[in-house]
C-alpha positions in Angstrom: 62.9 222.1 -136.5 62.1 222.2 -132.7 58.4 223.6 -131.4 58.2 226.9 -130.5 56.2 228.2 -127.4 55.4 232.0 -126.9 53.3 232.9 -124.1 52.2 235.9 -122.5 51.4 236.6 -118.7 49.3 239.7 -118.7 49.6 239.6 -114.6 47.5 242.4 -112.9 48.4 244.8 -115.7 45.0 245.3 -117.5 41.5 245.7 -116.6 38.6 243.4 -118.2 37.6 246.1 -120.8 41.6 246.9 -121.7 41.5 243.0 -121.5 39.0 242.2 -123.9 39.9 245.0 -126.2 43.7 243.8 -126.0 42.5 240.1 -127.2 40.3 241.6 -130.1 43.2 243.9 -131.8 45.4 240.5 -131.5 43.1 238.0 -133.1 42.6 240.5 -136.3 46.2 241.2 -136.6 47.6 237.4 -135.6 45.2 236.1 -137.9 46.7 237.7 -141.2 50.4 236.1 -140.4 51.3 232.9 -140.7 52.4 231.8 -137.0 53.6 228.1 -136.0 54.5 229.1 -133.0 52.1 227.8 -129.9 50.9 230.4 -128.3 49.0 230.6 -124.8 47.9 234.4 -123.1 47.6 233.8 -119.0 45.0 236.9 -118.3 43.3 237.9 -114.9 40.6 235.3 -113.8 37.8 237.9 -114.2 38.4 237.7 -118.3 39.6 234.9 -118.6 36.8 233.7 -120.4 36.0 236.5 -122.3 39.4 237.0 -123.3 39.6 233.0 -124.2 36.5 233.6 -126.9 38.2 236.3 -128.5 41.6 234.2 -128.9 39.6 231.4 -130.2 41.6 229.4 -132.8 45.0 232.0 -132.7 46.1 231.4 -128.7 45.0 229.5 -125.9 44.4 230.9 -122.6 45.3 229.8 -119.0 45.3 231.0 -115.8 48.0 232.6 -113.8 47.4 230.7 -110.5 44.9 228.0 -109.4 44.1 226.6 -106.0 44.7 222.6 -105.1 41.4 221.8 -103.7 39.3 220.9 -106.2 35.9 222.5 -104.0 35.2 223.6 -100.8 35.1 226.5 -98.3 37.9 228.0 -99.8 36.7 231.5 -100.3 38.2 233.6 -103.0 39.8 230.5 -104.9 39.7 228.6 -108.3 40.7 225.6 -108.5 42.6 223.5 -111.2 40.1 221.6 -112.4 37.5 225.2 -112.4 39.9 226.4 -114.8 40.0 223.0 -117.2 36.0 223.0 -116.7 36.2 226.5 -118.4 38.2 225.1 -120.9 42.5 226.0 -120.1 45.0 223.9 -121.4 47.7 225.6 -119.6 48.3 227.0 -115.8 51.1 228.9 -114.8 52.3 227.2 -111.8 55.1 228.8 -109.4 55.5 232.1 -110.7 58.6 234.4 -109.0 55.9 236.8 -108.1 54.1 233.9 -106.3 56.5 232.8 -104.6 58.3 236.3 -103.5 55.4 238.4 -103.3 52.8 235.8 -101.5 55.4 234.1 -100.2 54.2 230.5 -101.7 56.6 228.0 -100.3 58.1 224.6 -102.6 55.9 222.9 -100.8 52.7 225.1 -101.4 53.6 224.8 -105.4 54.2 221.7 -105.7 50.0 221.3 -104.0 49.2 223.6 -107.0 51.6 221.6 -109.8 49.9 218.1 -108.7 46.3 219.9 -109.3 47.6 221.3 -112.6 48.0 217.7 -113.5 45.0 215.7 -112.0 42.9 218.7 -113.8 44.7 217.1 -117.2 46.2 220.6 -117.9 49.9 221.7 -118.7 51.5 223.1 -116.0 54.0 225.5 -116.9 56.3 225.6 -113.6 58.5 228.5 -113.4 61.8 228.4 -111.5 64.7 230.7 -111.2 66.8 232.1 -108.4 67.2 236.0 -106.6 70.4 238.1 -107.4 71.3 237.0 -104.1 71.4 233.8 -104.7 73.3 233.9 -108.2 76.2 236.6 -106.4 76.4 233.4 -104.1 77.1 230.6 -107.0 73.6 228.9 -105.8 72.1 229.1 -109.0 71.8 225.2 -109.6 71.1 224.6 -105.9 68.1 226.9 -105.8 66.5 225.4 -109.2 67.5 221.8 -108.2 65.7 222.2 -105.1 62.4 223.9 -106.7 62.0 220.8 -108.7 62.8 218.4 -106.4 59.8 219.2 -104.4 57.6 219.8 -107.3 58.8 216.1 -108.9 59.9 214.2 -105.7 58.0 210.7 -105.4 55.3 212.4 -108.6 53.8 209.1 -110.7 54.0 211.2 -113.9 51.0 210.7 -116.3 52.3 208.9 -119.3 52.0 210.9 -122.9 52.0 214.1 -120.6 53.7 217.5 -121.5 55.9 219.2 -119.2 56.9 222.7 -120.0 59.7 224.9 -117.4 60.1 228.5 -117.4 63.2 229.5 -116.4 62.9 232.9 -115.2 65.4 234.3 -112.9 63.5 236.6 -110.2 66.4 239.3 -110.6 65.3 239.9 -114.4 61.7 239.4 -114.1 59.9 243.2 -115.2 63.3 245.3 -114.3 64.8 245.9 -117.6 67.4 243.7 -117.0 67.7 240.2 -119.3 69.6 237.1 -118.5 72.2 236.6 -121.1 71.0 234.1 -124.1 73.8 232.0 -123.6 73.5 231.6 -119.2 70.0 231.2 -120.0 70.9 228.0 -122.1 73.6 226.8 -119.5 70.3 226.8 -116.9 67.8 225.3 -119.2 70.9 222.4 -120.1 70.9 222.3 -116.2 67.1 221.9 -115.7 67.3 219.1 -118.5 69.5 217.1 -116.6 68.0 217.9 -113.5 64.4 216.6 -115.1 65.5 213.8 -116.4 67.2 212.3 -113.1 64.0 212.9 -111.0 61.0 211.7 -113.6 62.3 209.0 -116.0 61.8 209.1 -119.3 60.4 213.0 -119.3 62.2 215.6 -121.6 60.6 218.8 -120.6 60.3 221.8 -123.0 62.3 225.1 -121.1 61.3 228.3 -121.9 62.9 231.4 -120.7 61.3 234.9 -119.2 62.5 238.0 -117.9 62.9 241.5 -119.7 61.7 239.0 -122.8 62.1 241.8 -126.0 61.5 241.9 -129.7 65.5 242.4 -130.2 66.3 239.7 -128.3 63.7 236.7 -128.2 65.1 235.3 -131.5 68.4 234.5 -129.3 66.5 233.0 -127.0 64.8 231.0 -129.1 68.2 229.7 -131.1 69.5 228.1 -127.9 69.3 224.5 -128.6 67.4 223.9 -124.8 65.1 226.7 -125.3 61.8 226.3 -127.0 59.9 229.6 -126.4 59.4 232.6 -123.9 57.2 233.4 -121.1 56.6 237.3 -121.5 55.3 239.5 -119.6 54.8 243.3 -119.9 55.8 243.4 -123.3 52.7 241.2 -124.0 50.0 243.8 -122.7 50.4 245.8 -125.6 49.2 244.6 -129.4 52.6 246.6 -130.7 55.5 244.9 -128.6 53.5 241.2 -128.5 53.4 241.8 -132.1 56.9 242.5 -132.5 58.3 239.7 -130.7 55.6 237.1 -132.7 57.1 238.8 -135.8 60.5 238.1 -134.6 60.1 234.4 -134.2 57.3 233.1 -136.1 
């Protein structure tokens, strides 16, 4: 039986006292069920580490961005290896809201993958193409080219996880899911795409976008598909609940 992943990206969504609160109510009730399930919560940096104590020993926490340089005069950043000091395992690297909204280029997140990795944490790069782009068949393009520059010429640390979200931009907090079975024809796609730029690597793929309790299970029966990345539904104990419950 494969490894599930569920993880949830609480974004900009909560303030530190929701934020604390939030973590609390989820380590009493994900305490009384039996979950196998890894699961990781990306909060704002400003609890991170208050949210991080109250998950101790149900979820790990990581954060949602990092910055490449590992000090400097780089006012307003954290780096990488700040975050692995503070004790992450995993970093969100490449999000759709990155790179549509702050207009983060390939090349800017494949600076931030790299630090992911010298900071011996799990990156968790997120890929995924516009409407746009899927109307004009350039699905595969768009995701081959995201990895490329994230992977190109990349000496990859030996015994070291790689985990891929596949989150297509045009599903990401609209509503709106990818189909189970397209989002398995990607993650086959990213496989294949993985293993012919870093030899030897089988990446786990986990999907997000409109990520529900009445349809993660689906998700999580695809045979390339090992998890979720969530994110609204995992700002509130009830829906985060639900979709654990679903899948656990």
């Amino acid at each position: 039986m494969k490894k599930l992943y569920l993880f949830g990206n609480w974004k900009m969504y909560l303030g530190h006292e929701e934020s604390v609160a939030l973590a609390r109510d989820l380590k009493k009730q994900l305490s009384a069920l039996s979950v196998k399930a890894t699961m990781a919560i990306f909060p704002s940096a400003i609890s991170l580490l208050a949210v991080k104590e109250e998950l101790d020993g149900v979820a790990s926490v990581g954060p949602q961005n990092v910055y490449w340089v590992e000090k400097g005069g780089y006012t307003g950043e954290i780096s990488a290896m700040m975050y692995r000091q503070a004790g992450c395992q995993f970093a969100l690297v490449g999000h759709s809201e990155r790179r549509h909204v702050f207009k983060e280029s390939n090349a800017e997140v494949r600076q931030k993958f790299e630090a992911v990795l010298n900071a011996e944490m799990t990156p968790v790069l997120c890929v995924g193409e516009t409407m746009p782009e899927r109307k004009d068949d350039r699905v595969e393009e768009v995701i081959e080219a995201q990895l490329r520059s994230a992977f190109m010429d990349l000496a990859w640390p030996k015994g070291r996880s790689l985990i891929i979200a596949y989150e297509p931009v045009w599903a990401v907090g609209t509503g709106e899911s990818c189909d189970p079975s397209e989002a398995e024809r990607v993650a086959a796609v990213i496989y294949k795409f993985v293993g012919a730029l870093l030899d030897g690597v089988e990446p786990t793929v986990l999907y997000g976008g409109s990520v529900r309790s009445d349809n993660v299970a689906k998700y999580c029966a695809e045979p390339h598909l090992s998890g979720v990345l969530v994110g609204g539904a995992s700002t509130k104990a009830s829906t985060w609940l639900e979709i654990v419950s679903a899948v656990k």
